[in-house]
C-alpha positions as CSV (number, residue, x, y, z in Angstrom):
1,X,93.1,-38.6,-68.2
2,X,95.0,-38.3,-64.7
3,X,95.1,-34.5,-65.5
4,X,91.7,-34.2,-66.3
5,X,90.6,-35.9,-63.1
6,X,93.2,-32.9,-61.2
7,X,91.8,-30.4,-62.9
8,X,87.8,-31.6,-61.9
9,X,89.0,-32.4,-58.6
10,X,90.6,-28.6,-58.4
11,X,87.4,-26.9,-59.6
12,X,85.1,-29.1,-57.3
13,X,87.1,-27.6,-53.6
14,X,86.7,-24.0,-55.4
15,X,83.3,-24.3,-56.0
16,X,82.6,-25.9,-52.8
17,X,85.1,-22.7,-51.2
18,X,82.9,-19.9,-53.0
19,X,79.7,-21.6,-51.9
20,X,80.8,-21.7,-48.3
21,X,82.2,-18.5,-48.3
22,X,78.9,-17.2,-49.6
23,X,77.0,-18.7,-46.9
24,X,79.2,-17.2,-44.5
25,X,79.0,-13.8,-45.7
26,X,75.1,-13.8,-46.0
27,X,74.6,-15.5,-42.6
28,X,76.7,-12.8,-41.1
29,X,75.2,-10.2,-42.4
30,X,71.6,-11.9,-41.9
31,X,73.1,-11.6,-38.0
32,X,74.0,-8.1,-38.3
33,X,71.1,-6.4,-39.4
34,X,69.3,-8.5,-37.2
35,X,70.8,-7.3,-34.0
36,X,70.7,-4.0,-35.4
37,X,67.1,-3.7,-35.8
38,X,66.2,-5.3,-33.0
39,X,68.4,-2.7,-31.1
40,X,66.6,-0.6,-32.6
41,X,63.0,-1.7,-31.3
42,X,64.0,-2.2,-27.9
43,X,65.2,1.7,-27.9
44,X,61.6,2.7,-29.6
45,X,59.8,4.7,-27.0
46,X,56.9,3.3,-25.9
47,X,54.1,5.3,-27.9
48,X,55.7,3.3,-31.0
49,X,53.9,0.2,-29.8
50,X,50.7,1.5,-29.1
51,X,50.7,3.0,-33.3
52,X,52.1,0.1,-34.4
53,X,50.7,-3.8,-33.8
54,X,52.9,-6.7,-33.4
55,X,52.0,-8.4,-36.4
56,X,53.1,-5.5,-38.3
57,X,56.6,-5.4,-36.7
58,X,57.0,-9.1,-37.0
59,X,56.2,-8.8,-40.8
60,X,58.8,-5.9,-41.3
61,X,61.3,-8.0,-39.7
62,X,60.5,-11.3,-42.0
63,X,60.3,-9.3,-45.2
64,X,64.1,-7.1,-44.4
65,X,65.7,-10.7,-43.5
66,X,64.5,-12.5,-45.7
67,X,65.3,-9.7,-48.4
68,X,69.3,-10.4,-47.2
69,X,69.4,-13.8,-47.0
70,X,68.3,-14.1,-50.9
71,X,70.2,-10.9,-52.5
72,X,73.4,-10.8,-50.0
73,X,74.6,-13.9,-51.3
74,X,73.7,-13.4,-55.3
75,X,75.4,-9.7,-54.8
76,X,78.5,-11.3,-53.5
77,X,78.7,-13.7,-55.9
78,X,77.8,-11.6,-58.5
79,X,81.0,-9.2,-56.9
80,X,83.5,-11.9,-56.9
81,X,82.5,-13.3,-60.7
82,X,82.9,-9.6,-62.1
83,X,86.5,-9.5,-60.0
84,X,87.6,-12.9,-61.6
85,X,86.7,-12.2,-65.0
86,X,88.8,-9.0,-64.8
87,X,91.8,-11.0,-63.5
């Protein structure tokens, strides 16, 4: 029984770990690509904004971030679970 409590302990701080990590990894790279394209809008010329309306810039942006922040994570862990299993 003592070793069964180790053992559930053990796998609890992994699990906790990955999960962490994860988060990590996705908000960084939900920081990244932010920065990057609003680097990128601040460098459009000016005859960008009068094509292109606001709202329609302010959706582009939710729908990439919000693409990361679901799919970064699940491709990371889906990465390290493939790793694991060959190891």
């Amino acid at each position: 029984l003592q070793s069964l409590i180790y053992a559930a302990g053990l796998v609890s701080i992994f699990l906790w770990l990955r999960s962490y990590l994860l988060m990590r990894a996705g908000t960084r790279a939900s920081v990244f690509l932010h920065d990057k394209m609003l680097h990128s809008i601040f460098k459009a010329p000016t005859t960008f904004f009068d094509a292109t309306p606001s709202g329609q810039i302010l959706a582009r942006f939710g729908k990439e971030l919000e693409t990361v922040d679901r799919s970064v994570p699940d491709g990371i862990g889906s990465v390290l679970y493939c790793f694991l299993q060959i190891f």
